[in-house]
N, C-alpha and C positions, 0 to 999 in steps of 0.2 A: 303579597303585600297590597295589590291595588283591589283585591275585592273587598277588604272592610270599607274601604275608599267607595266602592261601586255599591254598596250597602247603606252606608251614610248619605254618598247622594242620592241615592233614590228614598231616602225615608225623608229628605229635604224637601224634595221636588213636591211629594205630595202631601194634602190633608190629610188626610185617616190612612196610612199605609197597612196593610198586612201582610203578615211573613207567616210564612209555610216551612214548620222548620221540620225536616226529615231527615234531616243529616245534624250530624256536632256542629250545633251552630258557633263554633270559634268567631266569625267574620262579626258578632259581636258583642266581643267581651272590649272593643276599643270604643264601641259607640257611643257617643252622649246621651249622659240618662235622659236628660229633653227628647229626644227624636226616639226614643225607647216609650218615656211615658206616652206618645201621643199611638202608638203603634197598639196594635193588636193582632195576636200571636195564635196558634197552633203550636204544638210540639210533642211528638214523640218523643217518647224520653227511652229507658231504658240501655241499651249499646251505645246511643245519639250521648245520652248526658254521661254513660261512664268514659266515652272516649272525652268528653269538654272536661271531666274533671282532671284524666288527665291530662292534657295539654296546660291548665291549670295550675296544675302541681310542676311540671317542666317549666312553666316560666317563672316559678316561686326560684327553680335550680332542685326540685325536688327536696326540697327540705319543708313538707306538709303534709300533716296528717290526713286520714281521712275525715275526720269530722269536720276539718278547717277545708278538706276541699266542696265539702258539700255546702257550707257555710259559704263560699264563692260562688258556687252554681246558681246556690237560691238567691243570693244577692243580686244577680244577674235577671233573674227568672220575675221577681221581684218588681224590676223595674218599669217592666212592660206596662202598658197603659191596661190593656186586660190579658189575660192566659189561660189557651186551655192547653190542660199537663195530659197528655193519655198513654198509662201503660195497662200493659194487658193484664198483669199481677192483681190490680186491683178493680176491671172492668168486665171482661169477659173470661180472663182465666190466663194463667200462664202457657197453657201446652191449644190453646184454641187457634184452628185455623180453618183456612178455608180451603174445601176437598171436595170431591164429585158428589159423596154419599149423602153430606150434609147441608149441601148448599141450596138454595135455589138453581133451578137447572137454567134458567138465563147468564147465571157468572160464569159457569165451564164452558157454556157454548158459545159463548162469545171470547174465551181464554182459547180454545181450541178451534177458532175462527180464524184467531190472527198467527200463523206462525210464528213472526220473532215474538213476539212477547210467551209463546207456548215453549218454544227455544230458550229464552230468558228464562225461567223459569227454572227451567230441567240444568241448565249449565251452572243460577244461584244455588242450586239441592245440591247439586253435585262436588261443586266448592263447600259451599257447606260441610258436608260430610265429611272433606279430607282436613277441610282446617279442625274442627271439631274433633277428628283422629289424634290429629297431633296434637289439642289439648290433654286428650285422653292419656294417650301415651304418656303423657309426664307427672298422670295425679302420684307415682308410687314417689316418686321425688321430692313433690310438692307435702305428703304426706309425713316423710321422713325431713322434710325440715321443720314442719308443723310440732312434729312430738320425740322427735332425735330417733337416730337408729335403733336398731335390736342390740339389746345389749350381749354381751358375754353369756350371760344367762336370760334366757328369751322370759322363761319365768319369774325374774322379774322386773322387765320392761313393762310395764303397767301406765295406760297415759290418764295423767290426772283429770282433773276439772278445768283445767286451762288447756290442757292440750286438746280434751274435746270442745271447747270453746271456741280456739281455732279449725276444728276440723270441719265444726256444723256449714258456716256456711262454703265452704269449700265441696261437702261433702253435696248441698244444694246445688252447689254451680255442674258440677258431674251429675245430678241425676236429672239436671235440665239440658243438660249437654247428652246424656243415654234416651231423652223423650222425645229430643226433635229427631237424632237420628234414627229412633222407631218409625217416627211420625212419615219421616221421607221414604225412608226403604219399604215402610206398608203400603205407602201409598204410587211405591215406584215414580217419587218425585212430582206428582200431579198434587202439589199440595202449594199452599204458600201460608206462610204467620200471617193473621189477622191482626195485624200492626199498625202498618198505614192505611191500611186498607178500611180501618176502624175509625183514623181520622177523616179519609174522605167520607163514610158513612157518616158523620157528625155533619161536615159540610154539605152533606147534600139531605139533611133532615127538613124538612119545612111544616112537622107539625108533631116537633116536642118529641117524637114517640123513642127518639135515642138521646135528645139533648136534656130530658128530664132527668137522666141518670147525674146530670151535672152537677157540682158541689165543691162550694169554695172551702178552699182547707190552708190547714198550716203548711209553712216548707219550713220542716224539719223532720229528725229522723230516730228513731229508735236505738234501743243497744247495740241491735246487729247492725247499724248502719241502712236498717230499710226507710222509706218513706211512710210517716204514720196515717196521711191525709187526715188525720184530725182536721174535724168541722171549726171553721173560722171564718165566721160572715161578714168581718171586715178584710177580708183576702180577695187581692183584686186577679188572684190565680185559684183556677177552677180544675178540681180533675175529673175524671169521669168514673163514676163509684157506682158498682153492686156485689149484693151479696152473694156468694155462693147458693146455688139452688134456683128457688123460682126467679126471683130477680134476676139474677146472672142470665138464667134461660132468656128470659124477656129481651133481656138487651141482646143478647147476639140473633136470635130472631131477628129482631127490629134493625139490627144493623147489617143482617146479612138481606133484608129484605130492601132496602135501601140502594145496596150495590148491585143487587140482582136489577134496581129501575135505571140504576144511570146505564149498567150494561147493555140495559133493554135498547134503552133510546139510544145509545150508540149504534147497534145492529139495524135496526130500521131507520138510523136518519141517512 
């Protein structure tokens, strides 16, 4: 209870505050929109916002849909004086990270410089993995509440047009749940999501060359429940937007070139 407290007074305390939000920023769904408009934000969204929605939904008593809970996130999101939104889905790619093969060799050498953070690394993969198992474990479950058991006669258990409706993006969540686990076990856990890692690459641009992918958009969201980033230039929330292909190339380029300079100048200062 006392960090929304410890969040309020420090966005008091100062003129222009900024928040770095890396985690489910819960600590403030209680804050005054005033100390919110005057603020300027960062935020990784993806895990970060499906965990605030639900926390969202728990303190409705669980009695809210999805679309009402996204409808609280962006209300929230909203309020901030500026925001930038970044998920990988719509920047660099859903399955993009950062790896030995692909990187500038300043990031791994300086990743393989520091033990605990190289130890970090291997112990997040490695949990990873086995939570990730036990999602695994349970799609045949999740499946068979989706579209009901096999019937009597299996020939004609037939799942309609709604039960593939529910299955697609279910069936998304599993095949991004089967990429990261490739992604670690190929790379025997020398890997990490270019997540936040994409955020620091924003904050340490100082000419344009990742922050031009920028682009104020709507909060709201499509049939599936995805983010449309529809272009909205009176949106005082920015995400970070390219296209598949050349563009997309460009910006992880540019953004892995970026982490490769802060790594640098960490190693030689």
């Amino acid at each position: 209870a006392a960090v929304p407290q410890h969040v309020e007074c420090f966005l008091q305390l100062h003129e222009r505050p900024f928040a770095l939000l890396l985690k489910p920023p819960h600590e403030f769904l209680s804050t005054p929109e005033p100390l919110l408009k005057k603020t300027k934000a960062a935020l990784y969204g993806s895990f970060n916002l499906g965990e605030l929605r639900s926390s969202i939904k728990a303190a409705a008593g669980g009695a809210m849909d999805e679309a009402a809970q996204h409808a609280a996130q962006f209300e929230l999101m909203a309020k901030f004086g500026t925001l930038l939104w970044i998920e990988r889905s719509a920047s660099v790619g859903r399955d993009c990270v950062l790896e030995p093969t692909t990187c500038p060799p300043a990031i791994w050498e300086a990743i393989d410089a520091d033990a605990s953070l190289t130890k970090h690394i291997q112990l997040w993969n490695s949990q990873t993995i086995r939570n990730i198992a036990g999602n695994v474990s349970r799609f045949a479950d999740d499946v068979e509440a989706a579209i009901g058991p096999v019937g009597d006669e299996p020939t004609t258990s037939v799942t309609d047009a709604e039960g593939h409706k529910k299955l697609r993006p279910m069936i998304e969540r599993l095949d991004k749940c089967v990429q990261l686990l490739l992604s670690i076990s190929t790379r025997e856990g020398r890997q990490a999501c270019h997540a936040d890692t994409l955020v620091a690459a924003v904050l340490l641009d100082d000419d344009c060359a990742v922050t031009k992918f920028e682009r104020a958009c709507k909060l709201e969201v499509d049939a599936q429940m995805k983010p449309t980033f529809a272009a909205d230039p009176t949106s005082r929330v920015f995400a970070l937007i390219a296209d598949p292909g050349e563009q997309r190339e460009e910006l992880i380029k540019a953004s892995f070139d970026k982490l490769a300079t802060g790594f640098a100048a960490l190693t030689t200062a």
